[in-house]
Rosetta silent file (secondary structure, phi, psi, omega in degrees, C-alpha in Angstrom):
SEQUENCE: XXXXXXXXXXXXXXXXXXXXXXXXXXXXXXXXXXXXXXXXXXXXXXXXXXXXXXXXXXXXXXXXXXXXXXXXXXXXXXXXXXXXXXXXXXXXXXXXXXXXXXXXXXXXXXXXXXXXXXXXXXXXXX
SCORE:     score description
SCORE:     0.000 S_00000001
   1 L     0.000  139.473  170.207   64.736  189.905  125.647 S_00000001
   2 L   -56.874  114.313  169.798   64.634  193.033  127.925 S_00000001
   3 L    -3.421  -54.731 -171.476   66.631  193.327  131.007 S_00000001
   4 H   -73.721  -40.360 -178.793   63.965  194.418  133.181 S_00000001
   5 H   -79.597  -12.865 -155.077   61.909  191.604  132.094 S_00000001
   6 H  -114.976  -45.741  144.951   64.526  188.738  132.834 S_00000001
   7 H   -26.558  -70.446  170.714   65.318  190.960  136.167 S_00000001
   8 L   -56.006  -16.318 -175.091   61.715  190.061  137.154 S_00000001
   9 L   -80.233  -56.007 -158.385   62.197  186.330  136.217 S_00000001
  10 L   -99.102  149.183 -154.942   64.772  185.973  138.817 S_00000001
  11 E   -93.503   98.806  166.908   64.037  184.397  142.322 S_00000001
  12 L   -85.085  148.703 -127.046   66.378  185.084  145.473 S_00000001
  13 L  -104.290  -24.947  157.017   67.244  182.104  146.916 S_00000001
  14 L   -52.344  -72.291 -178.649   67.494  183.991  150.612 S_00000001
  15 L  -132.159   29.826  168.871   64.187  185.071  151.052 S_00000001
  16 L    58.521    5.169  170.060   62.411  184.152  147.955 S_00000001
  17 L   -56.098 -174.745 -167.387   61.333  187.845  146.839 S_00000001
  18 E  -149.056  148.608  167.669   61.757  187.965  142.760 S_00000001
  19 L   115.676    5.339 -174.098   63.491  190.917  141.019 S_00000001
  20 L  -166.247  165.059 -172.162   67.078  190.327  143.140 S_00000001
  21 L  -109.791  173.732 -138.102   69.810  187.852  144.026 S_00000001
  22 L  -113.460   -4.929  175.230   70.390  186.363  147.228 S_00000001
  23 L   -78.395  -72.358 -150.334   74.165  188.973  147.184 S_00000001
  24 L   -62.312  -41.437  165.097   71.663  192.000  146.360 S_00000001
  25 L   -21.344  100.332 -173.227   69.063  191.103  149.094 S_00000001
  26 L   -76.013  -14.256  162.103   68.155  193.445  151.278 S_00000001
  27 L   -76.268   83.778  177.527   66.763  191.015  154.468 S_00000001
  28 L   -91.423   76.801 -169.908   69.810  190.518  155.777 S_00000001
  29 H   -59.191  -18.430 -173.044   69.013  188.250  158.797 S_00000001
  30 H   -70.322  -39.202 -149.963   72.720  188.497  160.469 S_00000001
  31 H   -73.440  -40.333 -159.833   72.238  192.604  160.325 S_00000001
  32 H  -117.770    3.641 -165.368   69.061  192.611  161.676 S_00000001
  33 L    42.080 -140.094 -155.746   68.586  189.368  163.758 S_00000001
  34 L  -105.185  116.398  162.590   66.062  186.687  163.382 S_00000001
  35 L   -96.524  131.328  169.787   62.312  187.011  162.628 S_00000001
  36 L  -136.504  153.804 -178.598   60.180  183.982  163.399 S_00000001
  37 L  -124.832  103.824 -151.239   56.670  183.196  162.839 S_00000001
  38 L  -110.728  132.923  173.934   55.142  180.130  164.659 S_00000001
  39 L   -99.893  143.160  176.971   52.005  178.531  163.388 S_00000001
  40 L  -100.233  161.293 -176.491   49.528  177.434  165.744 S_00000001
  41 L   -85.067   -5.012  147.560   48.151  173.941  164.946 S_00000001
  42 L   -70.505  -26.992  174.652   44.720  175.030  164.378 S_00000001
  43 L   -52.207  142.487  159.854   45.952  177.440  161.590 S_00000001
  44 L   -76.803  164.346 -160.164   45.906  176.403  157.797 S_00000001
  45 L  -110.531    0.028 -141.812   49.434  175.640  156.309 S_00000001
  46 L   -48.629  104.640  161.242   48.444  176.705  152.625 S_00000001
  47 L   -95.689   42.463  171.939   51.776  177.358  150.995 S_00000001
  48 L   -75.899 -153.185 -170.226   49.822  178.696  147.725 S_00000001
  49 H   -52.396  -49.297 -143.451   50.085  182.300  146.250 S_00000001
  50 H   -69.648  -32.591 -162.066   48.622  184.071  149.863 S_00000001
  51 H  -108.332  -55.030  166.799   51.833  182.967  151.787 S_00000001
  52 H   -37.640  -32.784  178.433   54.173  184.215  148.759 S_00000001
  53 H   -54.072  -51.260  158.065   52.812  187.176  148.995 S_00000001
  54 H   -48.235  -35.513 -156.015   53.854  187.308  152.529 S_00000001
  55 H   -91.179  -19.753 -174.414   57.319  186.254  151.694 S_00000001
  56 L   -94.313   -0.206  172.890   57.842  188.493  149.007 S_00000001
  57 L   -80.644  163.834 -160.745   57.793  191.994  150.917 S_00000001
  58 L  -168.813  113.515  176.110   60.889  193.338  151.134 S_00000001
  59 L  -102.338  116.916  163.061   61.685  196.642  153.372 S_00000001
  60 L   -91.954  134.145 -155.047   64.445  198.585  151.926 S_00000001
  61 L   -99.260  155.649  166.492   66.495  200.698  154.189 S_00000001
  62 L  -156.472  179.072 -178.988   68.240  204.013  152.954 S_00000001
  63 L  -111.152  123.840 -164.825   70.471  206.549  154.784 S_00000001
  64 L   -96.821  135.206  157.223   69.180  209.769  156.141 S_00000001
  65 L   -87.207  153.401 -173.554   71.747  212.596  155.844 S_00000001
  66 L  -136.854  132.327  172.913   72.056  214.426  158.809 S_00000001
  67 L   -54.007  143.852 -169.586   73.980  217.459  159.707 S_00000001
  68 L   -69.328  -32.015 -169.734   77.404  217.545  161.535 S_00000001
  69 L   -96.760   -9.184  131.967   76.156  220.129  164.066 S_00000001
  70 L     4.895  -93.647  159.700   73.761  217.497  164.936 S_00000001
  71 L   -78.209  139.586 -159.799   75.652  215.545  166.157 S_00000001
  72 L  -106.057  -46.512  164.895   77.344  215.924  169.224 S_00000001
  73 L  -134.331 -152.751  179.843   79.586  212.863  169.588 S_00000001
  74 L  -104.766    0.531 -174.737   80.196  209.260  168.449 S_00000001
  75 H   -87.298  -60.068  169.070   78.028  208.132  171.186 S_00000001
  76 H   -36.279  -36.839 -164.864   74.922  210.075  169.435 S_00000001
  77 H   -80.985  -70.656  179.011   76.097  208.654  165.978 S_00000001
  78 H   -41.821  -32.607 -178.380   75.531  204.849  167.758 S_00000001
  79 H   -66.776  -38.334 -172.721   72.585  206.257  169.325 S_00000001
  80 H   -61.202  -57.930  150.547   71.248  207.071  166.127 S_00000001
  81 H     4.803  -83.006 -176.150   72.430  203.822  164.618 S_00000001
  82 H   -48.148  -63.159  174.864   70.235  201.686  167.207 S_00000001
  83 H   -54.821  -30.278  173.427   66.984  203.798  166.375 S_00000001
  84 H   -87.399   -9.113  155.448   66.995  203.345  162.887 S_00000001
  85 H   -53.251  -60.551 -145.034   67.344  199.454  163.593 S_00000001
  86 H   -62.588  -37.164  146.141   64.769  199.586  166.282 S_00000001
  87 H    -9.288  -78.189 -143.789   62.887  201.820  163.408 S_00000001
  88 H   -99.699  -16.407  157.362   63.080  199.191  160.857 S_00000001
  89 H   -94.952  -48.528 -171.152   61.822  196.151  162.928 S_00000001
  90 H   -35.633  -63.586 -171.278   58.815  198.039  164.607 S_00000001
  91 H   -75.521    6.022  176.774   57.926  198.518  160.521 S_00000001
  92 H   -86.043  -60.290 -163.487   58.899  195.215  159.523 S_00000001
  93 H   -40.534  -59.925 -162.973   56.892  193.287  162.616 S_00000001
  94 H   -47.972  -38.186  177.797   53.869  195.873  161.306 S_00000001
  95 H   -53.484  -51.228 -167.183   54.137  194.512  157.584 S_00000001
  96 H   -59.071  -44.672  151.130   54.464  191.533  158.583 S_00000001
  97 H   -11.798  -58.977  179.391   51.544  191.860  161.048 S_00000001
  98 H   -80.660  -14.950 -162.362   49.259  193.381  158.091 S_00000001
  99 H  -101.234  -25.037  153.614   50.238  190.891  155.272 S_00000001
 100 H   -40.883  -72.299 -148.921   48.832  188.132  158.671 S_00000001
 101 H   -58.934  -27.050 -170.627   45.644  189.996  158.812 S_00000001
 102 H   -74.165  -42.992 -173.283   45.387  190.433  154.952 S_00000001
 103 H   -92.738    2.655  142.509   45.655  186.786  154.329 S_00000001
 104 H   -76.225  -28.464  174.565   43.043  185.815  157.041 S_00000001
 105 H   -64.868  -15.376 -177.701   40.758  188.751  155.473 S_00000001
 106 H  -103.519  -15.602  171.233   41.374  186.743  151.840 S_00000001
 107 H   -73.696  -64.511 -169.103   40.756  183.478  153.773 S_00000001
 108 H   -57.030  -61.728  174.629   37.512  184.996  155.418 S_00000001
 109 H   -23.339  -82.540  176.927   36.485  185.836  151.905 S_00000001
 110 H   -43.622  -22.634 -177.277   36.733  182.794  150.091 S_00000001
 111 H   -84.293  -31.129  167.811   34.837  181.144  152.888 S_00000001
 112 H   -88.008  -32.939  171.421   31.666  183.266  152.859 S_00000001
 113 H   -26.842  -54.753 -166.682   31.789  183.040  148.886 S_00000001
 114 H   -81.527  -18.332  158.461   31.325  179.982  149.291 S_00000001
 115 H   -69.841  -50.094  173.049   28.762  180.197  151.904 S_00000001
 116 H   -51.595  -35.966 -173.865   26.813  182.449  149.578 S_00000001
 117 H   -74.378  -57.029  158.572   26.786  180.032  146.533 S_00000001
 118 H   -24.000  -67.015 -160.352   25.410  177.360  149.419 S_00000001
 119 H   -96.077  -12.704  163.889   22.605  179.486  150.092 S_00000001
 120 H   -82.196  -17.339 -167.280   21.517  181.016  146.771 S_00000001
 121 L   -98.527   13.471  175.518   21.746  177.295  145.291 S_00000001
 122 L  -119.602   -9.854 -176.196   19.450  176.055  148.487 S_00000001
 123 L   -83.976  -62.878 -167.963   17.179  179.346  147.872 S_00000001
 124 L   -54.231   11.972 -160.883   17.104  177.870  143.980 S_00000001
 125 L  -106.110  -77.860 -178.242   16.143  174.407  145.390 S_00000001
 126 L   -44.465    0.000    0.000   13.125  175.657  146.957 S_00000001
């Protein structure tokens, strides 16, 4: 069997993404500090595909090179530091945000589907 396909098989055991190992994981909650997401008790709990989906983004970080004359000190190098953290939750909270809205917009769906098939099979009644 191919690498790549057996690579895709496996499940990290951190944050349940598929394609990496819980060493290899790039959500690294100590690095980056805690996200939490609170359900209200009107909300559905579905933990079917729609909520993997959520679970399975994964933002990967890289290193911008930057020029020496740049930088001015070591205080600037920390400043820089800090921004690409603050950087990388502002775009996580947004993912996360959007992958919210997408699975109430996939929610919203299924529910007028199902309102439509009600009302063409009450049009067919008549």
């Amino acid at each position: 069997e191919c690498p790549t396909v057996k690579r895709r098989s496996i499940t990290c055991y951190k944050c349940k993404g598929l394609g990496h190992t819980q060493q290899e994981c790039e959500y690294d909650e100590t690095r980056f500090g805690k996200s939490m997401i609170g359900v209200a008790d009107g909300e559905s709990t579905d933990t079917s595909e729609e909520d993997e989906e959520i679970s399975n983004f994964v933002a990967f970080t890289g290193i911008a090179a930057l020029d020496d004359s740049d930088l001015d000190d070591s205080s600037s190098e920390v400043e820089t530091e800090v921004d690409i953290h603050e950087s990388y939750k502002e775009v996580r909270d947004a993912l996360v945000q959007t992958g919210k809205e997408n699975l109430d917009l996939k929610r919203e769906n299924a529910r007028l589907k199902v309102q439509v098939e009600e009302l063409q099979t009450a049009l067919q009644a008549e």
